[in-house]
C-alpha positions in Angstrom: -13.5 1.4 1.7 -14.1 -2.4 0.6 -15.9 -4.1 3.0 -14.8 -7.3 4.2 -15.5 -10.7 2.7 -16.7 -12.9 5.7 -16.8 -16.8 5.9 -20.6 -18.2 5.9 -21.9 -21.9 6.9 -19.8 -24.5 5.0 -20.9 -25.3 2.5 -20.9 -29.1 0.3 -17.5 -27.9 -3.1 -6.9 -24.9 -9.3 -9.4 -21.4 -9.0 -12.2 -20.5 -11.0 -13.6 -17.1 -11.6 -17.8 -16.9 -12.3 -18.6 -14.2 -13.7 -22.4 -12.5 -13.9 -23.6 -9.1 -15.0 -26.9 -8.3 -12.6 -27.8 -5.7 -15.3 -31.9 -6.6 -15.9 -31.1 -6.9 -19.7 -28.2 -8.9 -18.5 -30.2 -11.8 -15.9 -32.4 -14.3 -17.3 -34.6 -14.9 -14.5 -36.4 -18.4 -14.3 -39.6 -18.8 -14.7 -41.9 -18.9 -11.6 -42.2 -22.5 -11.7 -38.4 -23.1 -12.3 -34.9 -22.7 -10.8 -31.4 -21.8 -12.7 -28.4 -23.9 -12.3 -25.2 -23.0 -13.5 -22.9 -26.0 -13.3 -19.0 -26.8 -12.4 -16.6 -29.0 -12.9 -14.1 -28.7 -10.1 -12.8 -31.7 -10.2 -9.7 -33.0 -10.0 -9.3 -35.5 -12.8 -12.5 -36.3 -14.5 -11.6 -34.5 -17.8 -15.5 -34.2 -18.5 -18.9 -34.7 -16.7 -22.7 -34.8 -18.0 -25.5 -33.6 -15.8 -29.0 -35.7 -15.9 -32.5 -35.1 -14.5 -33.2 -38.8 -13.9 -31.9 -40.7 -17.2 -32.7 -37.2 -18.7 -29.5 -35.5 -20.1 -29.0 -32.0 -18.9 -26.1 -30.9 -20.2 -23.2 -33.2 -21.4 -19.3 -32.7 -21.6 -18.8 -30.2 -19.4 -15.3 -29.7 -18.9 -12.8 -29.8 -16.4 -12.4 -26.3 -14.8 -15.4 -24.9 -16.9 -18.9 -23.9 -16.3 -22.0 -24.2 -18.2 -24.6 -20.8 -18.4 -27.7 -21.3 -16.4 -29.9 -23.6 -17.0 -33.7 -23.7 -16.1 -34.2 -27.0 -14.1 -37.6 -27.3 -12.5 -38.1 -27.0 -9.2 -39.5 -29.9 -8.4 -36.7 -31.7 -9.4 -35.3 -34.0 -6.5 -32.2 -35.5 -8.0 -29.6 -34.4 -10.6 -27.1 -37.4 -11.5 -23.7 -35.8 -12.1 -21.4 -38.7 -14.1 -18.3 -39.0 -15.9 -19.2 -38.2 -19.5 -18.3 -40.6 -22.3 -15.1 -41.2 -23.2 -13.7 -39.7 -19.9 -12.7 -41.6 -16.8 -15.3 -43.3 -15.2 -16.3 -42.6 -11.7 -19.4 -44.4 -11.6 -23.2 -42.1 -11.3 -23.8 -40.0 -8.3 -27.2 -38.3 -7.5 -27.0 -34.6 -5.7 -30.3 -33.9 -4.2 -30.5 -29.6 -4.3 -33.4 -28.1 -2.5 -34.7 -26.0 -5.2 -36.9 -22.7 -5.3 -38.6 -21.4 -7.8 -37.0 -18.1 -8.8 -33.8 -18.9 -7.8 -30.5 -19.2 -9.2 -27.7 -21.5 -7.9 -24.4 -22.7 -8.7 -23.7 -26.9 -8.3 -20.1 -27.5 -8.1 -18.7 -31.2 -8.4 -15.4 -31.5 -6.7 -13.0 -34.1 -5.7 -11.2 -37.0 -7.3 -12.8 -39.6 -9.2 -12.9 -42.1 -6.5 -15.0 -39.6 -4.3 -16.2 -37.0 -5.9 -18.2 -34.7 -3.7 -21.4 -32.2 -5.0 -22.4 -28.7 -3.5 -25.3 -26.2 -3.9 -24.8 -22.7 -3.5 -27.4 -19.9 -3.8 -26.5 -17.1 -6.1 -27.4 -13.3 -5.0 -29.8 -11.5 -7.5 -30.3 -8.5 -5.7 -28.8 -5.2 -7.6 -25.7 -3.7 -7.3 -25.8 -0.8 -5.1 -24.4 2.1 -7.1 -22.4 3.3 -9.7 -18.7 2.1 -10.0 -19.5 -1.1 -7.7 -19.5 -4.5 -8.0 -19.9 -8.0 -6.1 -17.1 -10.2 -5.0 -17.9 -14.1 -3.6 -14.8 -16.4 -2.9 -15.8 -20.5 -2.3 -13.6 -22.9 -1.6 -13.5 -26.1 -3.7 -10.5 -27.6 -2.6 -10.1 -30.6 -0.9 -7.1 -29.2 0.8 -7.4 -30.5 4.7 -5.9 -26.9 5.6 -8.0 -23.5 5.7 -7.2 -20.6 3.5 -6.9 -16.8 4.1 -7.7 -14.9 1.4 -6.0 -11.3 0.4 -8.1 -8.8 -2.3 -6.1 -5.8 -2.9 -4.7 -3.2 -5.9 -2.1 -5.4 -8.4 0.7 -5.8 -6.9 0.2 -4.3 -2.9 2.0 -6.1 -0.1 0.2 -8.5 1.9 -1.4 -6.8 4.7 -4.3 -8.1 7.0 -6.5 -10.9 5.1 -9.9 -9.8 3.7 -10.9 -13.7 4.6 -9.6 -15.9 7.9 -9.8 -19.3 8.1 -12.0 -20.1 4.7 -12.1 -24.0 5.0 -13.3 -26.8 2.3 -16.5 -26.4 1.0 -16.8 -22.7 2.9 -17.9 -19.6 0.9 -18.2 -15.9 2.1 -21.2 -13.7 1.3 -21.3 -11.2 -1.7 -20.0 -8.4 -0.7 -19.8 -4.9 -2.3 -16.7 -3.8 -3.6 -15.3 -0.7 -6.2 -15.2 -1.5 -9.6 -11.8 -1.6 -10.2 -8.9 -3.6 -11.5 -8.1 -6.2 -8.5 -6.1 -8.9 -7.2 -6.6 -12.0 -4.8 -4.4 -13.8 -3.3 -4.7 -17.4 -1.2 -2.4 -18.7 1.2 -2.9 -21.1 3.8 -4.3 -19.5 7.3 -1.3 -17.8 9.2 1.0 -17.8 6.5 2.1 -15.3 3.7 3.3 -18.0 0.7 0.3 -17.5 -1.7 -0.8 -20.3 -3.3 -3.1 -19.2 -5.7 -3.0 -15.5 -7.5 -5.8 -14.7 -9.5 -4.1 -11.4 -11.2 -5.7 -8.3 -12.9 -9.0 -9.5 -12.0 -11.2 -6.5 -13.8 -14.5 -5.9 -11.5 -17.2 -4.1 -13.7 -19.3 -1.7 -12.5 -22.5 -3.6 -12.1 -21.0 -7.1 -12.5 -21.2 -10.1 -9.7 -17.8 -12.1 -9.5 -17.4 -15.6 -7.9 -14.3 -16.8 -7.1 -13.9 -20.5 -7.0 -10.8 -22.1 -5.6 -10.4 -25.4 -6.9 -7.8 -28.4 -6.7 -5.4 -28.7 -10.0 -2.8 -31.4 -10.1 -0.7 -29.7 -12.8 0.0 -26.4 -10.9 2.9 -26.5 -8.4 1.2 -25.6 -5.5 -2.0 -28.1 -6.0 -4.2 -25.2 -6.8 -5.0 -23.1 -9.6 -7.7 -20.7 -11.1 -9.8 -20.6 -14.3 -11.4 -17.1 -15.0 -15.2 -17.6 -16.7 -16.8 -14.5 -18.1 -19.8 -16.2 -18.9 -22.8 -16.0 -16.3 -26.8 -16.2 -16.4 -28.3 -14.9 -19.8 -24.7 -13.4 -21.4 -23.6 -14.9 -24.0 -19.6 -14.8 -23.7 
């Protein structure tokens, strides 16, 4: 039986799809003195940001609704300046402070329009899947959509029945939760109703394999959302 995906604390963040094989071979694990950051840009019309430690670069043109791989950042590190990259739109330079730990992986998501762009920090789950045939599923909202969303994982193609999430607001994320390996679908509609506004189809859940879906703003789709799906995660090269 799939267990319920259940909103956690907001959090600071069209749809993307993150995902990471927790295999050992699989996880690049930082060193003891450094974090991993895999980076986002959920934006909604700054076509490419770079990503600096101080006046540092990072990582440059990342693009819009696209992630980088981890990256090892120290931990130490109390600023990361997220900016338009050149030749894009210029939003001016913003400074995210994350808090860091050693060990740890997270995933920085910059969201919003140009004229405010926003920055969250999530921390990612490194624990093993438990058993054979599962896998992890993690839905964040990225949106800057003022109304909350309920969110619908079922077989391809099932009617709507009772939402999996309730009430999933801006910047809010569930938990990883464990969930069969099997071919799946998710569907997002606005809290109380059953119009779905995003539909991320055929989503294939490995056995072994974490999966984050982001929910992001996208001016060209007809609702005002969309989805990206990113098989790339820590230490796979995809």
């Amino acid at each position: 039986m799939r267990k319920a995906l259940v909103p956690t604390t907001a959090l600071a963040f069209a749809a993307f799809v993150v995902g990471c094989n927790d295999d050992d071979e699989d996880i690049v694990r930082p060193p003891s003195t450094a974090a991993q950051i895999r980076f986002v840009n959920a934006t909604r019309d700054v076509a490419s940001i770079e990503i600096l430690n101080g006046s540092r670069p990072i990582i440059g043109a990342i693009a819009l609704r696209a992630a980088t791989s981890c990256i090892a950042v120290p931990a130490t590190t109390r600023s990361i300046v997220i900016r338009a990259a050149r030749g894009s739109l210029d939003f001016g330079t913003f400074t995210f402070s994350p808090g860091l730990v050693a060990g740890r992986r997270f995933t920085v998501i910059a969201l919003g329009p140009s004229t405010a762009p926003q920055f969250v920090e999530i921390p990612d789950d490194l624990r093993p899947v438990l058993g054979t045939g599962s896998a992890r599923l993690r839905v964040i909202n990225a949106t800057t959509s003022p109304n909350a969303f309920d969110v619908f994982v079922t077989p391809p193609g099932a009617v709507l029945g009772m939402a999996d999430v309730t009430s999933l607001a801006s910047r809010g994320s569930t938990a990883f939760v464990d969930t069969p390996s099997v071919l799946t679908e998710v569907r997002v509609t606005n809290t109380g109703s059953t119009d779905v506004l995003i539909d991320v189809r055929s989503l294939s859940l490995k056995s072994g394999e974490l999966q984050t879906v982001i929910l992001v703003d996208d001016r060209s789709a007809a609702t005002g959302f969309s989805f990206v799906a990113m098989g790339a995660g820590c230490g796979i090269g995809s």
